[in-house]
C-alpha positions in Angstrom: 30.8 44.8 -14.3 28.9 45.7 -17.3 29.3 49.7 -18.0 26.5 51.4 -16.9 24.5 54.6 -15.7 22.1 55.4 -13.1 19.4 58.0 -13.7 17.1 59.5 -11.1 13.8 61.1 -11.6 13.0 63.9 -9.1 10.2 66.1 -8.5 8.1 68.2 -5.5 5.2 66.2 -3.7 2.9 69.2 -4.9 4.4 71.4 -7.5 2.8 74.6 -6.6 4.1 74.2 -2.5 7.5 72.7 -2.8 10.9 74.0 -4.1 14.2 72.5 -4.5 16.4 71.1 -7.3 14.2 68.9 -9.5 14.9 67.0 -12.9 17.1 64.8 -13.8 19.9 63.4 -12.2 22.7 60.7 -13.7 25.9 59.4 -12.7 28.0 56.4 -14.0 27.8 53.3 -12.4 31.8 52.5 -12.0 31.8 56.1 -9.4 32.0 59.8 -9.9 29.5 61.9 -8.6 26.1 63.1 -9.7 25.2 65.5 -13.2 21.9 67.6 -13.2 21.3 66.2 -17.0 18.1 68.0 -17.1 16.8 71.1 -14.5 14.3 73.1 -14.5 11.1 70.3 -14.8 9.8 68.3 -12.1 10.4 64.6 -13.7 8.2 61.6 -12.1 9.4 58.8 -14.3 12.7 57.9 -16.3 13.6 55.1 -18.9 16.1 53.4 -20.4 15.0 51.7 -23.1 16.8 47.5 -22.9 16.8 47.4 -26.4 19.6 50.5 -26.9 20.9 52.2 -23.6 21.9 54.9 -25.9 18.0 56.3 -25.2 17.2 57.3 -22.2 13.2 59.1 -21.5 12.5 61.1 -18.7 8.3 62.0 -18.2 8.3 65.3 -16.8 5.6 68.1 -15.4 5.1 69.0 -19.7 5.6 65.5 -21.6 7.9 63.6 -22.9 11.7 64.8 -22.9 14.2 62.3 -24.7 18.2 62.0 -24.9 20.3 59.7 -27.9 23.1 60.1 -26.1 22.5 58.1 -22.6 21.4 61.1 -20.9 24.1 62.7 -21.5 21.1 65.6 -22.8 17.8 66.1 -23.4 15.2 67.7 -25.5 11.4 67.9 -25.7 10.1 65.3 -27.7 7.8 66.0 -30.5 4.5 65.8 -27.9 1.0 66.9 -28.7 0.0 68.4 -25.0 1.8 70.9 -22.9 1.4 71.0 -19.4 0.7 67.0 -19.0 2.3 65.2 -16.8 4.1 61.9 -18.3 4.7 59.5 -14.9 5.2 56.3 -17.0 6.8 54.2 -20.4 5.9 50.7 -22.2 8.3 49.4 -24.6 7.2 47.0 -26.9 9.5 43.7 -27.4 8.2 42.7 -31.0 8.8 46.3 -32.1 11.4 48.3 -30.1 10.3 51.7 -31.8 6.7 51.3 -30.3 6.3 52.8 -27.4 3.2 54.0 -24.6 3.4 57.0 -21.9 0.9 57.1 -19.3 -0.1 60.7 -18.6 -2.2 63.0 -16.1 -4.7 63.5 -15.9 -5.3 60.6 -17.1 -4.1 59.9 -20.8 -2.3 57.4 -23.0 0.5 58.6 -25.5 1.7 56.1 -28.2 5.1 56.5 -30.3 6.0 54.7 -33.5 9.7 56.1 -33.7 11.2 55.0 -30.9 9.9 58.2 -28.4 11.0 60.8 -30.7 7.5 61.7 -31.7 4.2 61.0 -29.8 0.2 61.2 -30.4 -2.6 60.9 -28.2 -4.6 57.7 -28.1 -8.1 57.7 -27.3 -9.4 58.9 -23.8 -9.3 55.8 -21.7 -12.8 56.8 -20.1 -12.9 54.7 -16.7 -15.3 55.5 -13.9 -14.2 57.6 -10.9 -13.5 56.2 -8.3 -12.0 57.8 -5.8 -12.6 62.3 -6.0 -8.7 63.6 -4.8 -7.1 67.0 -4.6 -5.0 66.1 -7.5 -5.3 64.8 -11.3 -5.5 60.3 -11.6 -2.6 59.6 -13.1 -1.3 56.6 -15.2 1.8 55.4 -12.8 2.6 52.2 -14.5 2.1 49.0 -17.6 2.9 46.0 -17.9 2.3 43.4 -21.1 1.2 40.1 -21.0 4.2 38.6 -21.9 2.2 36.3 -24.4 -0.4 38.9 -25.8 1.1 41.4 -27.5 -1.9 43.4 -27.3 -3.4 42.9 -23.8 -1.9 45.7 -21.6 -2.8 46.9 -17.6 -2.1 49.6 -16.1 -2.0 51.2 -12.5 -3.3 54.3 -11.5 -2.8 56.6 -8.7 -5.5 57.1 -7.4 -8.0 54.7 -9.3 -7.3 50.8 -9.6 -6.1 49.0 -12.8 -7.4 49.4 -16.6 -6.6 46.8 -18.8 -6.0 47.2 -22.8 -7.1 44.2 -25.4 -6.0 46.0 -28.3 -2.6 48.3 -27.7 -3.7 50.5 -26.0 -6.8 52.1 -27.9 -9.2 51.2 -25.5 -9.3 50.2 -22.1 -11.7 48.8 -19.4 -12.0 49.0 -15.6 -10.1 46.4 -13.2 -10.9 47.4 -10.0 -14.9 46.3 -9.1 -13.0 43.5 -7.1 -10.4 46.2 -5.0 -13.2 47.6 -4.2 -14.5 44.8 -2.9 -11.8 43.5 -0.9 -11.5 46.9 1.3 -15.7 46.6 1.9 -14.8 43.0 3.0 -11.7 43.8 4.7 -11.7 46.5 7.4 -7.5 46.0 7.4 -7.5 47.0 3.3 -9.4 50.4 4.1 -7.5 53.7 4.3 -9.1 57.0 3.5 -6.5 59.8 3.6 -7.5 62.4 0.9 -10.5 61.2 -1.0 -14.2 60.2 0.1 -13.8 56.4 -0.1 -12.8 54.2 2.2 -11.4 52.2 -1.0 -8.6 54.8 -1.7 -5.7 52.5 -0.1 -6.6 49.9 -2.3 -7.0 52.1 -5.5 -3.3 53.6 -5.0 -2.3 51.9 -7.5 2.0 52.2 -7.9 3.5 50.0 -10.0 2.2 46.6 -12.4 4.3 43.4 -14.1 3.7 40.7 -15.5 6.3 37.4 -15.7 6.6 35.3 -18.6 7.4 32.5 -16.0 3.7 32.6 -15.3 1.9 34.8 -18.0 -1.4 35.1 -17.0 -1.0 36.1 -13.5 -0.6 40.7 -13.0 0.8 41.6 -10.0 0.3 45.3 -8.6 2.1 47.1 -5.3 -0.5 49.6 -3.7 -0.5 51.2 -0.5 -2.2 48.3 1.2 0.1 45.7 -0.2 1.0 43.5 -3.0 -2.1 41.4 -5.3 -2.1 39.1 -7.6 -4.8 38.5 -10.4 -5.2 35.2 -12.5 -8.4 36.1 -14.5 -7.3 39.6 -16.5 -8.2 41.5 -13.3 -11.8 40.3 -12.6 -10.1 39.1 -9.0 -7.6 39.7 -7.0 -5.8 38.1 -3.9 -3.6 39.5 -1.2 -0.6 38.3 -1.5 0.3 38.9 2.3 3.1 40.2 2.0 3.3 41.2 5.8 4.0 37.1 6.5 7.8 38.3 5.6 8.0 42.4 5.9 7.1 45.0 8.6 6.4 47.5 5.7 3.2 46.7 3.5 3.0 50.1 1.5 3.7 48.7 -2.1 5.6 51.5 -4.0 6.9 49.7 -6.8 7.5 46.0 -8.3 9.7 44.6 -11.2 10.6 41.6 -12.4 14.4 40.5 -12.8 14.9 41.3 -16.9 17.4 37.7 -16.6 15.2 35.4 -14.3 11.2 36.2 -15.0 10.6 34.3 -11.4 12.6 36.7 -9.2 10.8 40.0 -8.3 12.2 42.9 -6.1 9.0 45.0 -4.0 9.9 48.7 -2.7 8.3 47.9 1.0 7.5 51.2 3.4 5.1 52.3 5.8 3.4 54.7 4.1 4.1 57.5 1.5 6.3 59.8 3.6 7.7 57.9 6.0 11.7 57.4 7.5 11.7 54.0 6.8 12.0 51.0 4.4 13.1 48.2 2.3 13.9 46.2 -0.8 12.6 42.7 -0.6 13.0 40.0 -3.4 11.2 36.9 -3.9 13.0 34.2 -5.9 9.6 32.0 -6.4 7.1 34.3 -8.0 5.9 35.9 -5.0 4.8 33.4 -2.5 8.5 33.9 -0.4 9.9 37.3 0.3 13.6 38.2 1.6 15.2 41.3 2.9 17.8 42.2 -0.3 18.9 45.9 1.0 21.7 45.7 3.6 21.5 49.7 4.5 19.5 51.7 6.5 17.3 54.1 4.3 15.4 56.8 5.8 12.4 57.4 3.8 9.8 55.8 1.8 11.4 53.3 -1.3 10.1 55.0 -3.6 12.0 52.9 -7.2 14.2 50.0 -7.6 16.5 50.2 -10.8 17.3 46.9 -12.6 20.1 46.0 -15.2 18.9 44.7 -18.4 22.5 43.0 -19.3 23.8 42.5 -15.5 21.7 41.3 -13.2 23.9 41.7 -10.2 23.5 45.2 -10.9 20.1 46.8 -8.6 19.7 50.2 -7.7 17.1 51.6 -5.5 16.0 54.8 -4.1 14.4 56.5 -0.9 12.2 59.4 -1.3 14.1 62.2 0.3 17.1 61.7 -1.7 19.1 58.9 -0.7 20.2 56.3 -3.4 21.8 53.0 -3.0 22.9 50.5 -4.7 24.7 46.8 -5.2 27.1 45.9 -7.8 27.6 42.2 -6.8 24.1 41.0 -6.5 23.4 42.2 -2.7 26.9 41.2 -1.7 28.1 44.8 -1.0 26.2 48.0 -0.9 26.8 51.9 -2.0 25.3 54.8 -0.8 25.2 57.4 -3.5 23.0 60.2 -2.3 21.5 63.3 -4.6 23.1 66.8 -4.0 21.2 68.7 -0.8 18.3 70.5 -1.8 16.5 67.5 -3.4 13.4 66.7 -1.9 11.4 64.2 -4.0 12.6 61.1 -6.0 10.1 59.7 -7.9 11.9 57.1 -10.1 15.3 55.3 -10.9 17.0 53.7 -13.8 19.7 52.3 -14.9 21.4 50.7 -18.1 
């Protein structure tokens, strides 16, 4: 097995009404148990960057915090804004020292050093589209894996933006989401907002396969959709043909086989129940890949940039599992008591 490390993000639903430990969390992937690398911050995203697994970025509740040494610390990178939230990364593969964070409120972040300092691009001005009791937030990218500059992004709670140009400016993807849930009474789900479109504009997680680079595939709570046309349409995939669970928390392509995905499948955002599916054809199959019984909402799946057998997932209320062997054999490897919330897993 390649050496490794798995890193988990944790945080509190709501900040201001939840306690317990929050941070982050790392333990090595041959066994031992878990190190609180960094305490104190809620953390909603972490990163290992493929290129060197030496630096590791956790997004936390006041930017950007970075370790050199594979987590083994951190410290505050130099970031222009206190008190923003940092929920995702981008790497860039032509130049490994780029690099975006997605913020909230809403808010792009570019690096030229490889994360160790960071300025604020320009505000990405989209339309409202859904009024909720907390800040939009920028939960994930993905790059066309052909045009360097063309970028989307998923938000929580307001669609897909899409980026011709790295990231300076950005335009609105979701006319058709909305769309779809006035069409289709099964995509509407209001919970906190004033819009029966909210389901479909809880937007979770965004990629994009080289094995078919013009097609952007996003996990919201209704589901998983595709788009062929830079987001001017999108499709349900229908992924309830092959899972019980439709709640779309997150989706990422296998870094050694662009047409395998794995989909974090759940009922809803706090739930007791889940799974990881894969799809070995792009999407249009889906398979059970988890062989344990979590109990609460998938909330990240971790993959291996130098092993693929190596996948790592977690459940929201703590419990992370993982295989070794490819889905062969499983291990349960949950946080300390006390943690409530995990946001987001990595490994490398």
């Amino acid at each position: 097995m390649v050496s490794s490390h798995v890193f988990a993000g944790v945080g509190g639903y709501y900040a201001n009404k939840q306690t317990g430990l929050a941070g982050v969390f790392r333990r090595a992937g041959e066994g031992g148990g878990w190190k609180h690398a960094l305490s104190e911050l809620e953390v909603f995203t972490i990163f290992v960057h493929p290129r060197d697994p030496a630096l590791v970025f956790a997004g936390t509740a006041d930017g950007v915090y970075r370790s050199t040494d594979r987590g083994e610390n951190f410290r505050r990178a130099d970031f222009p804004d206190r008190g923003v939230q940092v929920w995702s990364f981008l790497h860039d593969d032509a130049d490994p020292k780029v690099m975006l964070a997605g913020g909230s409120p809403v808010s792009v972040y570019r690096s030229e050093d490889g994360g160790a300092s960071w300025k604020r691009m320009p505000d990405p001005q989209l339309p409202v589209h859904a009024k909720m009791p907390f800040s939009c937030r920028v939960m994930r990218f993905a790059r066309h894996p052909r045009r360097r500059g063309e970028i989307f992004a998923v938000l929580e709670v307001s669609g897909v933006m899409r980026s011709t140009d790295g990231g300076e400016h950005w335009s609105d993807c979701s006319t058709d989401l909305l769309r779809l849930a006035e069409r289709e009474p099964r995509l509407r789900s209001k919970l906190l907002s004033d819009t029966e479109a909210e389901g479909m504009l809880d937007g979770h997680a965004v990629c994009t396969s080289s094995a078919d680079p013009d097609s952007i595939i996003i996990a919201v709570r209704m589901g998983l959709f595709r788009s062929e046309d830079q987001g001017s349409s999108w499709q349900d995939m229908r992924v309830d043909r092959f899972s019980p669970f439709t709640y779309g928390r997150d989706i990422k392509v296998s870094p050694q086989d662009p047409n395998t995905l794995y989909a974090c499948l759940s009922v809803a955002a706090a739930s007791k129940d889940g799974a990881l599916y894969r799809s070995q054809d792009l999407g249009k199959t889906w398979q059970r890949f988890d062989k344990v019984t979590p109990h609460g909402t998938l909330m990240s799946v971790g993959l291996h940039h130098g092993d693929a057998r190596q996948v790592y997932f977690a459940a929201r209320y703590g419990e992370v599992f993982g295989t070794q062997d490819g889905g062969e054999s499983w291990l349960e490897m949950p946080l300390p008591q006390g943690v409530q919330h995990i946001y987001a897993l990595a490994c490398g």
